[in-house]
LOGU-565949 format. One record per residue (C-alpha): z, y, x; residue number from 1. Coordinates in nm, 4 decimals. Layout:
zz:yy:xx:i
Z:Y:X:NUM
...
This chain:
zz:yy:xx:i
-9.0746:3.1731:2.4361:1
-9.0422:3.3419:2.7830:2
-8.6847:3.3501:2.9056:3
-8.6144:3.5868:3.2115:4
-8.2676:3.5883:3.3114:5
-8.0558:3.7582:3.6229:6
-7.7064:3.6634:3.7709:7
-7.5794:3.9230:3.9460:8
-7.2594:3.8965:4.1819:9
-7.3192:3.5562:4.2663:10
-7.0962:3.4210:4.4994:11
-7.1253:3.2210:4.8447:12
-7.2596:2.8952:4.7734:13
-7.4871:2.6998:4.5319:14
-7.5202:2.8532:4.2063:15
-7.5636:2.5729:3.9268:16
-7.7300:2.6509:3.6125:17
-7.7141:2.4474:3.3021:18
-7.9018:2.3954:2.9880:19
-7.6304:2.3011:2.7043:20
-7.6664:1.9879:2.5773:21
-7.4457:2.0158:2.2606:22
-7.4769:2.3443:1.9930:23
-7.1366:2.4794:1.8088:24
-7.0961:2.3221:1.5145:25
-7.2428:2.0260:1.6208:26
-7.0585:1.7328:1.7620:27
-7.3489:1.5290:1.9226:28
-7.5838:1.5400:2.2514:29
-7.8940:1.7438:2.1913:30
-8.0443:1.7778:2.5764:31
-8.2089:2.1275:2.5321:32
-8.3047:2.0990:2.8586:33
-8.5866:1.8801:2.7639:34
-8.7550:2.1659:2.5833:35
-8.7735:2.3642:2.8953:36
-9.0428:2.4021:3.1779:37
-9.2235:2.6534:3.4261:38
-8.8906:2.7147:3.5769:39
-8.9037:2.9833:3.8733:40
-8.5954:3.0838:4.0660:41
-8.6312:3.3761:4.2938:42
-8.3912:3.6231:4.4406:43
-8.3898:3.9985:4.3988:44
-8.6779:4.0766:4.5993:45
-8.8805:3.7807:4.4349:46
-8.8976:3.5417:4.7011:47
-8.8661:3.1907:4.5647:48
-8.5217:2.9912:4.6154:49
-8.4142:2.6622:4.7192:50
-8.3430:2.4007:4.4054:51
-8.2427:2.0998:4.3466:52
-8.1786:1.8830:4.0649:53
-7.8765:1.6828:4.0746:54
-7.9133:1.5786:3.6725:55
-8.1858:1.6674:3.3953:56
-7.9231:1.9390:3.2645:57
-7.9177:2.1414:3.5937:58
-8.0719:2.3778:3.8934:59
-7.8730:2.3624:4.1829:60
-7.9954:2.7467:4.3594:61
-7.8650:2.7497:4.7350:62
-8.0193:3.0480:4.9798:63
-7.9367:3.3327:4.7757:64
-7.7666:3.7103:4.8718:65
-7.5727:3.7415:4.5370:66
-7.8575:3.8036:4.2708:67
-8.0667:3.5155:4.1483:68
-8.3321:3.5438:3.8700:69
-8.4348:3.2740:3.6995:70
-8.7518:3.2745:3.4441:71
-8.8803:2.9911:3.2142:72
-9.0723:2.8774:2.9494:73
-8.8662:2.6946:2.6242:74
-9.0774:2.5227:2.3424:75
-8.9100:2.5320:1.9954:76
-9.0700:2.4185:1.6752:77
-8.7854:2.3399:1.4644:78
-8.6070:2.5398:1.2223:79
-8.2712:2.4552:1.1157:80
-7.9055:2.5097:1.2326:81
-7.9285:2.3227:1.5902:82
-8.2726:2.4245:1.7546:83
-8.4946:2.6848:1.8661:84
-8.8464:2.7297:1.6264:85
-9.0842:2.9865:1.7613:86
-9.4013:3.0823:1.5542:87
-9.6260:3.3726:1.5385:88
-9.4551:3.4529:1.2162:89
-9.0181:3.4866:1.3783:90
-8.8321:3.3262:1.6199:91
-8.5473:3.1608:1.5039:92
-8.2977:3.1135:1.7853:93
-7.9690:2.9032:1.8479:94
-7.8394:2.9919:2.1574:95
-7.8277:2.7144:2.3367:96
-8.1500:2.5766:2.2806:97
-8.2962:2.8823:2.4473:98
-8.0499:3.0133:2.7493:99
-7.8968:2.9181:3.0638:100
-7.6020:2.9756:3.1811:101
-7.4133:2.9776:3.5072:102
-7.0738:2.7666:3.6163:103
-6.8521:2.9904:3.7127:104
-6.9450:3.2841:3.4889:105
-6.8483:3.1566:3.1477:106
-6.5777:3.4713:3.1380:107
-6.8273:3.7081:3.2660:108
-6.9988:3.9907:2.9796:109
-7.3582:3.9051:2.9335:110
-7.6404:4.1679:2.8216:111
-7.9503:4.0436:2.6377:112
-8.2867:4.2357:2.5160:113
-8.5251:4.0903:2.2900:114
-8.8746:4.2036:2.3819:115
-9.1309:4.2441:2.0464:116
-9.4451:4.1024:2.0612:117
-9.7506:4.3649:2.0250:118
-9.8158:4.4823:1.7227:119
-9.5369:4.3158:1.5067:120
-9.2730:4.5124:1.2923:121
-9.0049:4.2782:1.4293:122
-8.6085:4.3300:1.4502:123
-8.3044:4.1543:1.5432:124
-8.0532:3.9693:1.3099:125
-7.7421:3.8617:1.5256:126
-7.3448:3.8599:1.5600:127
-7.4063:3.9830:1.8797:128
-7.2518:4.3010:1.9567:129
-7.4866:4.6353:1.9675:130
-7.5978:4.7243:2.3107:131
-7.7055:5.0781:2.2748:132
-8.0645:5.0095:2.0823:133
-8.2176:4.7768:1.8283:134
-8.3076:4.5334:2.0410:135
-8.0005:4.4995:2.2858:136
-7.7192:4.3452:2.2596:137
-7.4282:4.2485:2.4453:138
-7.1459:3.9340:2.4382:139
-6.8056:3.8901:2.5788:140
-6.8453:3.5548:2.7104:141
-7.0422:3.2498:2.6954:142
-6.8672:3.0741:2.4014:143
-6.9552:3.4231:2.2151:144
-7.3287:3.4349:2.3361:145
-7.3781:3.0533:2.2763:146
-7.2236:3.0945:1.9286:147
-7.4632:3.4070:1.8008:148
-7.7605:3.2822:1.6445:149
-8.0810:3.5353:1.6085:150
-8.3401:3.5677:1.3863:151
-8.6296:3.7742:1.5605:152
-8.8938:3.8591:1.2601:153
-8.9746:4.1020:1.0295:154
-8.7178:3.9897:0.7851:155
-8.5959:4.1501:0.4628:156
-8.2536:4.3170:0.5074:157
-7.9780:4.3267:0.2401:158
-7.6211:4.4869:0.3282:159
-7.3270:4.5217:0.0758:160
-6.9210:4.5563:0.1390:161
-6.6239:4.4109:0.0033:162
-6.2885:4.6533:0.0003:163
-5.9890:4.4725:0.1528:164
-5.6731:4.6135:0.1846:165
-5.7171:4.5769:0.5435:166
-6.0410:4.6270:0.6693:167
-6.3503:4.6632:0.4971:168
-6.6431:4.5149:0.6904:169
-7.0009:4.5236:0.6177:170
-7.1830:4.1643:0.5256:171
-7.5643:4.1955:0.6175:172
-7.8246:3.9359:0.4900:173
-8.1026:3.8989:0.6767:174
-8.3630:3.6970:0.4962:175
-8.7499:3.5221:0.6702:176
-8.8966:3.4109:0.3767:177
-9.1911:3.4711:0.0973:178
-8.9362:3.5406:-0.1820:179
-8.9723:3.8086:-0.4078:180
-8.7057:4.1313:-0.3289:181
-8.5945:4.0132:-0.6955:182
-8.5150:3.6863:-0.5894:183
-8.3475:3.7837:-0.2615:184
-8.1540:4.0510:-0.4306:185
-8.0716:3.8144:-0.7096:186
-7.9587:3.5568:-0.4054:187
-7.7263:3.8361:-0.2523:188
-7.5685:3.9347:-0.5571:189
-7.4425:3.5539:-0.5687:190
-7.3413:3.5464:-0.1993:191
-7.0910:3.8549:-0.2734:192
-6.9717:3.6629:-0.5317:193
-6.9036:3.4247:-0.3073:194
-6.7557:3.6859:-0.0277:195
-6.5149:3.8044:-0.2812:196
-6.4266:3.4535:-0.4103:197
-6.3375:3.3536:-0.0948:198
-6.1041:3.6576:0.0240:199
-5.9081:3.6383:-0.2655:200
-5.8001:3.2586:-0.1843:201
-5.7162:3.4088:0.1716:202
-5.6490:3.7152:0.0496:203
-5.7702:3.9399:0.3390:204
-6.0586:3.8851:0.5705:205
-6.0832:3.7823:0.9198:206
-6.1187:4.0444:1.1864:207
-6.5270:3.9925:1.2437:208
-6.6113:4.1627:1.5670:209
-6.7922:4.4865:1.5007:210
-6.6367:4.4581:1.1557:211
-6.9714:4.3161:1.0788:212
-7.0773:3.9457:0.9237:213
-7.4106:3.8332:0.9167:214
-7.5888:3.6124:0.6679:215
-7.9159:3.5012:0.8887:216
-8.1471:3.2736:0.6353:217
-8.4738:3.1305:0.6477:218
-8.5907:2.9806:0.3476:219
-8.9494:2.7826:0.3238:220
-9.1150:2.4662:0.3900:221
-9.1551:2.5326:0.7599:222
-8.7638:2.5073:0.7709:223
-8.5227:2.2071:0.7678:224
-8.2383:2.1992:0.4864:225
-7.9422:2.3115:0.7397:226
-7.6384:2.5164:0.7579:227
-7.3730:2.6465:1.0448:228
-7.1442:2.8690:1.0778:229
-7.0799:3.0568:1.3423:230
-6.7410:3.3479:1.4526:231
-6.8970:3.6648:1.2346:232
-7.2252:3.4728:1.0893:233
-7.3725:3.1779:0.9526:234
-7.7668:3.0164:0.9820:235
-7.9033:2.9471:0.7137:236
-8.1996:2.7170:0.6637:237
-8.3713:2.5199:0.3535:238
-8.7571:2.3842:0.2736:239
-8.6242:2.5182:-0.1039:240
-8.7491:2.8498:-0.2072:241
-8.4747:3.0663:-0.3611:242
-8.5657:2.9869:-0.6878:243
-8.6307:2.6306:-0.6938:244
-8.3630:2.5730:-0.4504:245
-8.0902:2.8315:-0.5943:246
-7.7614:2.6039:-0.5847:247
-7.8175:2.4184:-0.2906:248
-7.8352:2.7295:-0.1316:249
-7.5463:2.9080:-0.2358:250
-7.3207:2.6058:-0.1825:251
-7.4444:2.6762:0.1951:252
-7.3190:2.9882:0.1846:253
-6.9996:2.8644:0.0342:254
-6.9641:2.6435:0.2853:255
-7.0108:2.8040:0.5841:256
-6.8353:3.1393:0.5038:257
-6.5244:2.9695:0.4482:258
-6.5851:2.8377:0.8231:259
-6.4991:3.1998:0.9299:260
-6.1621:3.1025:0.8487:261
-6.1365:2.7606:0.8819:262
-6.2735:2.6453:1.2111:263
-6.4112:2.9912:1.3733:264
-6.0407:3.0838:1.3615:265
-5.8124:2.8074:1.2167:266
-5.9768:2.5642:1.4928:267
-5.8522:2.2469:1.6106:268
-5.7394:2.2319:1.9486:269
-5.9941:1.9392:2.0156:270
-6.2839:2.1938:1.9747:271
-6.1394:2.5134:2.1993:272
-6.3097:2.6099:2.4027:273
-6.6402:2.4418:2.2534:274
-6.7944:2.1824:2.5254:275
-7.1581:2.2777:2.6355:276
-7.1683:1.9765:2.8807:277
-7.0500:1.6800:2.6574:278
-7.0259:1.5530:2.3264:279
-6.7323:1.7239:2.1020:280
-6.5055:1.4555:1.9732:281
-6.2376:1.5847:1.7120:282
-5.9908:1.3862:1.4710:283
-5.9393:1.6679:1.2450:284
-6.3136:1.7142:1.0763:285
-6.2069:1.5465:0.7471:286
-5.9895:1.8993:0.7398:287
-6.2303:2.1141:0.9477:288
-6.5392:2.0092:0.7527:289
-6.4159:1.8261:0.4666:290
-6.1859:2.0420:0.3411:291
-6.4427:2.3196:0.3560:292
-6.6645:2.1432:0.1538:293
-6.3981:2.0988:-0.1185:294
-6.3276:2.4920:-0.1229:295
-6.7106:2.5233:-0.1446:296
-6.7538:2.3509:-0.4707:297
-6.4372:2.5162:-0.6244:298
-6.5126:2.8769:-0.5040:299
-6.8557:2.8606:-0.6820:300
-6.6475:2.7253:-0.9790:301
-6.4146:3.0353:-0.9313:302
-6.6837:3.2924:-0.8699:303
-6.8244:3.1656:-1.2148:304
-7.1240:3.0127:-1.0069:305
-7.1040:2.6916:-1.1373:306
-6.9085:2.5302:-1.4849:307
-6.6682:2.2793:-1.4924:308
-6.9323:2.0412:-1.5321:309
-7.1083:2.1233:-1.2166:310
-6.7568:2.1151:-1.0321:311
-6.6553:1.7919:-1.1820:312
-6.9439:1.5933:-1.0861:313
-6.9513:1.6707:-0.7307:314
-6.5958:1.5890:-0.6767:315
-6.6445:1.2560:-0.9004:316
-6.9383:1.1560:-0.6272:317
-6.7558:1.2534:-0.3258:318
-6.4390:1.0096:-0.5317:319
-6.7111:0.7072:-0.5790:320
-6.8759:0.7078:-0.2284:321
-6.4706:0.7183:-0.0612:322
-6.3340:0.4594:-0.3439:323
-6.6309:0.2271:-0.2960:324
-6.7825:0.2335:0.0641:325
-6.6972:-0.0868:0.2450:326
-6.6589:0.1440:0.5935:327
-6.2625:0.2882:0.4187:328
-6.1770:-0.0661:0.5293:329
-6.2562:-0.0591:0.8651:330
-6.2044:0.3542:0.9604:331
-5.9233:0.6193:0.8272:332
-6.0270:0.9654:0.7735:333
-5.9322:1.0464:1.1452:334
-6.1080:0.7704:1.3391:335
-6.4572:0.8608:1.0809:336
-6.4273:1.2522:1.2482:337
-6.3963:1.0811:1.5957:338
-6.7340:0.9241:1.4960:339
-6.9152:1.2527:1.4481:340
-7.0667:1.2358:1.8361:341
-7.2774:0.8940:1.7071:342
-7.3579:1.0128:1.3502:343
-7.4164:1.4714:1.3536:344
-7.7837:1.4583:1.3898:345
-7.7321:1.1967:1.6155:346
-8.0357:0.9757:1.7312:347
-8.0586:0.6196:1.7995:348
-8.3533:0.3887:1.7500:349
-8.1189:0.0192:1.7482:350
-8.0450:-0.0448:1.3716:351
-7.6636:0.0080:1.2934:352
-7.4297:-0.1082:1.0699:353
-7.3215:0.2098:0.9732:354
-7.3821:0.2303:0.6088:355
-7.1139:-0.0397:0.6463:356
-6.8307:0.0722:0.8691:357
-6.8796:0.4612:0.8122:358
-6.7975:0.7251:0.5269:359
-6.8722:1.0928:0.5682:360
-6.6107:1.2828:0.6913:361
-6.7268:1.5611:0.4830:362
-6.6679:1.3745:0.1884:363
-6.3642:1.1551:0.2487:364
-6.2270:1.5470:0.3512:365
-6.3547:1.6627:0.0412:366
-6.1357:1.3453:-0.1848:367
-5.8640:1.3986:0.0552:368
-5.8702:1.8007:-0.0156:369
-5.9019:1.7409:-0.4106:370
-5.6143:1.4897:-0.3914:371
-5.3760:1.7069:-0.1829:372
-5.4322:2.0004:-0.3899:373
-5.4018:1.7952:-0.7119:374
-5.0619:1.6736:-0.5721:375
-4.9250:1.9493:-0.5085:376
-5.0310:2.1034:-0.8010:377
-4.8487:1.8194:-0.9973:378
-4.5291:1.8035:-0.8212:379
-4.4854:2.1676:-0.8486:380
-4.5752:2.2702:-1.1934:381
-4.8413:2.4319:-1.0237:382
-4.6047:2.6565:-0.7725:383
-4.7485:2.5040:-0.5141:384
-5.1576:2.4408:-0.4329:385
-5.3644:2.3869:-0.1448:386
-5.4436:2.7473:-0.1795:387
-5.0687:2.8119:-0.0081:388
-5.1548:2.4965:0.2542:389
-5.4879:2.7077:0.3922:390
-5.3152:3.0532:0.3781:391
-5.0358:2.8850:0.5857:392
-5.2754:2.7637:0.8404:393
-5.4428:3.0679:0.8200:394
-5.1041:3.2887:0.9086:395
-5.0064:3.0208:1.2266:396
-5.3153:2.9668:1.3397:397
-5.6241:3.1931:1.2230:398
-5.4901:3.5518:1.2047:399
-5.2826:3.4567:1.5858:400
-5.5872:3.3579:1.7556:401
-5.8496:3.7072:1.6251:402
-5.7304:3.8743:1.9438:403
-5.9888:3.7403:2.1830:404
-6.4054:3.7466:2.1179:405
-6.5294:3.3949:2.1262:406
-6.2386:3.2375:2.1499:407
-5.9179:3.0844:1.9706:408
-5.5781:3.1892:2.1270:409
-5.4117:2.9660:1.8951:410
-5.5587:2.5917:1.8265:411
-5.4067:2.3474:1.6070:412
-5.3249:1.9826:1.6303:413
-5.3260:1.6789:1.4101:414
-4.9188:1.7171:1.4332:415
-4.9043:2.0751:1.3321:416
-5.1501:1.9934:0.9960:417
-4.8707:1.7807:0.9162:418
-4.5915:1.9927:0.9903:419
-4.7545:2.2960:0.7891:420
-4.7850:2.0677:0.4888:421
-4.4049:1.9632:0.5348:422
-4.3302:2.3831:0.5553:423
-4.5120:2.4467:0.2531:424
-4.4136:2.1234:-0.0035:425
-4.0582:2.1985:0.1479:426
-4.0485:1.7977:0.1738:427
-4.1345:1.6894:0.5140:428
-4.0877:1.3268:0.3646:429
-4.3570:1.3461:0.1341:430
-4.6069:1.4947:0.4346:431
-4.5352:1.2165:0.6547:432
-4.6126:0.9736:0.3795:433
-4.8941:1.1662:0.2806:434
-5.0734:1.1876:0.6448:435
-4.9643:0.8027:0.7247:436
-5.1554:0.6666:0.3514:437
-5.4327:0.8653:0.3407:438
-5.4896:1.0307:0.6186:439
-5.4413:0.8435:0.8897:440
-5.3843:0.5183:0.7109:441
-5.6977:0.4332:0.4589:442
-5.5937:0.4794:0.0728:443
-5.6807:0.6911:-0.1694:444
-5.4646:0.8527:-0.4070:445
-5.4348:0.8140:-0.7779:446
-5.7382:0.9718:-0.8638:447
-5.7601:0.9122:-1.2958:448
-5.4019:1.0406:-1.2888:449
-5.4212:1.3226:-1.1315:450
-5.7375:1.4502:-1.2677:451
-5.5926:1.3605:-1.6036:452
-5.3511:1.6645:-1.5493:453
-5.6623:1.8829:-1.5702:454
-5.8355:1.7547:-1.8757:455
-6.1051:1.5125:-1.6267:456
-6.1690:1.1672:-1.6532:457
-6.2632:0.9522:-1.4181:458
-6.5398:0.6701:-1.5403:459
-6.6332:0.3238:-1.3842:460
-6.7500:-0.0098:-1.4696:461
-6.7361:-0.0199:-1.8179:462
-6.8967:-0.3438:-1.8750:463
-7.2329:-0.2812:-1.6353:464
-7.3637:-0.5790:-1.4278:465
-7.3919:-0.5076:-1.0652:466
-7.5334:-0.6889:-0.8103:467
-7.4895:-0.4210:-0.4771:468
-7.9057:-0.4679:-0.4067:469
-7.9501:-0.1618:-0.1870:470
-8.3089:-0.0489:-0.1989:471
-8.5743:-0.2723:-0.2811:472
-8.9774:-0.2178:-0.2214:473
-9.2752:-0.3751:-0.4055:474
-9.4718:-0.6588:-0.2561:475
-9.7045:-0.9133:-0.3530:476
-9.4909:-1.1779:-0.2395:477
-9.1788:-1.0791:-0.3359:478
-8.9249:-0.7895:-0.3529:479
-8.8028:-0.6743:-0.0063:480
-8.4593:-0.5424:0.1202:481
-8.5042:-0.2305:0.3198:482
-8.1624:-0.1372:0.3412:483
-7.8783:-0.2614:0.4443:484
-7.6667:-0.4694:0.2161:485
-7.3266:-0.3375:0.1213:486
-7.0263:-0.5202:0.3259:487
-6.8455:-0.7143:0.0037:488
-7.0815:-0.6632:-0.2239:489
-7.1968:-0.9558:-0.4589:490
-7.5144:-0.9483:-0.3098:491
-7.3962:-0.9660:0.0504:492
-7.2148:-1.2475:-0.0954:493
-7.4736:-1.4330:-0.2281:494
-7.5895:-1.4279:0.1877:495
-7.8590:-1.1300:0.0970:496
-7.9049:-0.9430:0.3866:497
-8.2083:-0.6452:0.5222:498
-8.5590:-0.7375:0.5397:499
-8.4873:-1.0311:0.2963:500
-8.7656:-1.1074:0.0345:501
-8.6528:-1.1450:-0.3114:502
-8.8808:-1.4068:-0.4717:503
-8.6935:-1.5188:-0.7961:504
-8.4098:-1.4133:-0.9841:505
-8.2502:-1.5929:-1.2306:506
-8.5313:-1.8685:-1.2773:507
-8.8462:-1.5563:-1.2556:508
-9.0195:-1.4770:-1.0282:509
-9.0266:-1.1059:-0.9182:510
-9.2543:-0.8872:-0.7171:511
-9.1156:-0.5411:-0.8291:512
-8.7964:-0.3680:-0.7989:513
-8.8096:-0.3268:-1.1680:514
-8.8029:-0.6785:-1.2874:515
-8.5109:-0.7466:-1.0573:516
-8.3532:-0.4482:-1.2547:517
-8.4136:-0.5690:-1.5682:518
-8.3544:-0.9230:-1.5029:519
-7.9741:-0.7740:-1.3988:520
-7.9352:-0.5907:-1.7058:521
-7.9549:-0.8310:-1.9643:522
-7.6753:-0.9862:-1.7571:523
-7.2927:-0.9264:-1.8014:524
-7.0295:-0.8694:-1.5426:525
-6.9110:-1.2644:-1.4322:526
-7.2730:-1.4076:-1.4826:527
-7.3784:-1.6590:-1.2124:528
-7.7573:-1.5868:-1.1327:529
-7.9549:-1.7950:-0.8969:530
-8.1683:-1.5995:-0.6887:531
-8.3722:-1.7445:-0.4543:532
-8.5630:-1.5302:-0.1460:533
-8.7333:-1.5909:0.1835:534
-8.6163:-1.4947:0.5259:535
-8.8046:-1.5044:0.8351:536
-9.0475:-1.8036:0.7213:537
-8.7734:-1.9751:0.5501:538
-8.6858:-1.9814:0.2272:539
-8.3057:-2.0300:0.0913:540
-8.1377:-1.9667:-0.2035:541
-7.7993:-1.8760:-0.3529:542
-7.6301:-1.7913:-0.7029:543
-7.5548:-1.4164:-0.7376:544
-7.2322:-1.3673:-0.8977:545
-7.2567:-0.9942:-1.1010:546
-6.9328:-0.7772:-1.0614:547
-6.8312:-0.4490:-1.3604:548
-6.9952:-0.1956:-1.1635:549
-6.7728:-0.0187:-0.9592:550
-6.9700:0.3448:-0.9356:551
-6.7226:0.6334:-1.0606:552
-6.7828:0.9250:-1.2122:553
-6.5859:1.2454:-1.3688:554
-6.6373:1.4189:-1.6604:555
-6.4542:1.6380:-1.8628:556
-6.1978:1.5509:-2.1243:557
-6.4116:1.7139:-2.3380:558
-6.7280:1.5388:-2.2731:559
-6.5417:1.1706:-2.3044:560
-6.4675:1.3133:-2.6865:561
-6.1323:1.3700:-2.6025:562
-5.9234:1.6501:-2.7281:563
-5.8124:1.9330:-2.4440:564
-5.4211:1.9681:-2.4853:565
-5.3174:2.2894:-2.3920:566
-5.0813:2.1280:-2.0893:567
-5.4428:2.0368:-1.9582:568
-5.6202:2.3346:-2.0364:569
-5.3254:2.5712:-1.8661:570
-5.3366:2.3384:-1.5340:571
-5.7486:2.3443:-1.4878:572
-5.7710:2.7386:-1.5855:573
-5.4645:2.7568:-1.3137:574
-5.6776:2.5508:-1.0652:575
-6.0313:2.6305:-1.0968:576
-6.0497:3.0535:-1.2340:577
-6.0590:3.2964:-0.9732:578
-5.7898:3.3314:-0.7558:579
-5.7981:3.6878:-0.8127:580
-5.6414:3.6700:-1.1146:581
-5.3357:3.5145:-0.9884:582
């Protein structure tokens, strides 16, 4: 993609322009600047400036009279949420992996103009704000020009609106795909559902600049499964077609349309202004990003996207991975968001021990969100929910800070998540405790318990063997370990470890993953199993002692032949049926 771009009113001195190196939404280095070249720096009349590079990030431009062009070449050939992917079919572009940008003018108004290729039936999808004609545009500041995604193609174009009883904006969905219009409209219908869902939890909607949110999706197996959100849109991006794919998608929608409350607008302090020069480190993503991902799931279960089932099963695997990762040991919720920088589409090519010391803070925010709002539920006859928790974080913090483009005037902190729960509970007590266990501290709450309330049960164990073998491969010598083994597991135990070759378990020898399956089966929790397996050109061996398997799911009352009292069946309609009912 060409890139031609003039700074007018620059003052004395070097100018320094910057590539980003880190995309909102994101929390780790990306170094867009390695994706540029060509770079020409002239002034007004086109005579070619003095530059310098003092990093690989930025042009240092001395010489100038006060207006410095700058044009360039960008490569992009990836499609998701982060980078820049430029075909002869669209260009799909995140800001940051395509512009520059000046010190010194991040408060200044910006114009841009996307210019068609010949011959193409091309438009614009953006948040940016109309500049006069289909293809210009216009943005505040930086944060809002580095925060507006565009899809430049000859997309198919939905619009529908949602009354509120304060504003009614207009939600556009702009769609690059091969999908059928009865698939895509099919699609939309399901992402109003979703739109409506989610205003009735917050009951009104945000004030989206130019009244206007914009679904941008590209769907198709030159695309990467992604999702962001974004201050009045959200990128969209999956290999899935619409059909094949349906679920997955929508939960993406889910997702990040709740961001345009919770983090576009209720936004923790440690992300305001967003950081285009470094890394963005926050403790707050297990509420940011995890409790987003808990609304998502229930608002598709409210919308009547999704059954109980469906909703039951993803919170019982976002319960198992939190209950039974070794890395809860060794990180609370807060210190696994201050990880993000090292794990958010990070790269690295040294092995890690993650898998060991790390858990999602989407889904320990997920448990943590189910838990609260389970808690709440329980210790006020159902008076009080996480519903009330968000709204009140919406009222301090989200509607306070709508009054400036781009930017939050009202952040929140780790302290004032606490002190909103101790508002709404009325029991500043119990939000201490709450924050110190499971937040901050690393336990989980009573999980069978409280689910019980709502007619769910949580399964484990019940009399499985399990041995903790992480992924195992075929080979003619044995059975290799090609992941790493679980911290505490009996197999790490036993002295098992990656790259290990299995060669006998239980007096047979193996050679496929399946007979070291079956040979585990016809075992019993407490068996003693001598395995033995070669390492490096040695060969050792160890007895493996099997465990109740410790995987948990949920499943309805219901489905566990149980019978529904109506105690349970009152506090689950409460919980999971459309908030617009209540």
């Amino acid at each position: 993609m060409d890139v031609d771009v003039t700074f007018a009113g620059v003052p004395a001195g070097p100018l320094e322009l910057r590539m980003s190196r880190s995309s909102p939404g994101r929390y780790a280095l990306h170094e867009f600047a390695k994706n540029v070249f060509d770079v020409r720096v002239t002034d007004a009349a086109g005579q070619a400036l003095t530059v310098s590079r003092p990093n690989p990030h930025q042009w240092n431009v001395t010489g100038h009279s006060g207006t410095v062009r700058v044009t360039y070449r960008v490569f992009g050939d990836r499609v998701d949420g982060t980078y820049l992917g430029i075909d002869s079919s669209h260009a799909h572009i995140n800001m940051p992996a395509a512009l520059m940008w000046a010190r010194g003018f991040e408060d200044r108004p910006a114009s841009v103009r996307f210019e068609r290729p010949p011959d193409t039936p091309w438009r614009v999808a953006t948040q940016l704000l109309s500049g006069g004609d289909a293809f210009s545009f216009n943005a505040p500041n930086l944060q809002y020009l580095m925060d507006s995604p565009s899809e430049f193609s000859g997309f198919a174009l939905r619009s529908f609106t949602v009354p509120d009883e304060v504003r009614t904006p207009v939600f556009r969905v702009a769609i690059h795909s091969a999908e059928a219009n009865a698939e895509v409209d099919s699609l939309v219908r399901d992402m109003e559902a979703i739109v409506r869902e989610t205003r009735h939890m917050f009951r009104e909607f945000p004030a989206f600049e130019g009244n206007t949110y914009t679904f941008i999706a590209d769907y198709g197996p030159w695309a990467t499964d992604d999702a962001m959100e974004h201050r009045n849109s959200a990128f969209l991006t999956s290999q899935s077609s619409i059909r094949s794919g349906r679920l997955d998608l929508i939960d993406s929608v889910a997702h990040e349309f709740f961001h345009a409350w919770n983090v576009e607008r209720i936004r923790p302090r440690s992300l305001e202004p967003f950081n285009f020069q470094d890394v963005n480190m926050s403790g707050e993503l297990w509420f940011a990003e995890g409790f987003t991902s808990y609304y998502a799931s229930l608002i598709m279960k409210r919308a009547g996207l999704t059954g109980v089932r469906e909703f039951a099963s993803s919170m019982g695997q976002a319960i198992d991975i939190v209950t039974t990762s070794p890395g809860r040991a060794v990180r609370s919720a807060v210190e696994m968001s201050q990880f993000a920088p090292f794990v958010d589409a990070a790269v690295s090519i040294d092995r890690t021990n993650v898998s060991d010391t790390y858990v999602s803070y989407y889904t320990w925010g997920t448990a943590i969100g189910l838990g609260l709002d389970l808690t709440l539920r329980g210790r006020t006859n159902g008076k009080v929910t996480l519903d009330d928790y968000m709204r009140a974080m919406w009222d301090r913090f989200g509607r306070p800070g709508m009054h400036a483009a781009g930017l939050v005037g009202t952040p929140y902190s780790l302290d004032d998540l606490k002190s909103v729960l101790a508002s709404v509970s009325g029991d500043a007590g119990f939000a201490t405790d709450f924050f110190a266990r499971y937040i901050e501290g690393r336990e989980v709450v009573d999980y069978r318990t409280l689910l019980g309330r709502a007619g769910l049960v949580l399964k484990s164990g019940e009399g499985r063997p399990f041995t903790g073998l992480p992924q195992l491969r075929d080979g003619p010598s044995g059975v290799r370990i090609v992941e790493d083994v679980p911290l505490g597991s009996p197999a790490h135990k036993a002295g098992l470890a990656r790259d290990d070759e299995i060669v006998s378990l239980g007096g047979t020898r193996v050679s496929r993953a399946a007979e070291v399956e079956a040979i585990t089966v016809a075992r019993k929790p407490g068996d003693r199993v001598p395995v033995v397996f070669a390492r490096r050109g040695a060969r050792l061996s160890a007895q493996l002692e099997l465990v109740e398997n410790p995987r948990i799911e949920v499943v309805t009352a219901e489905d566990a032949g149980q019978t529904l009292t109506d105690d349970q069946r009152r506090f689950r309609e409460q919980w999971l049926s459309s908030a617009g009912r209540f």
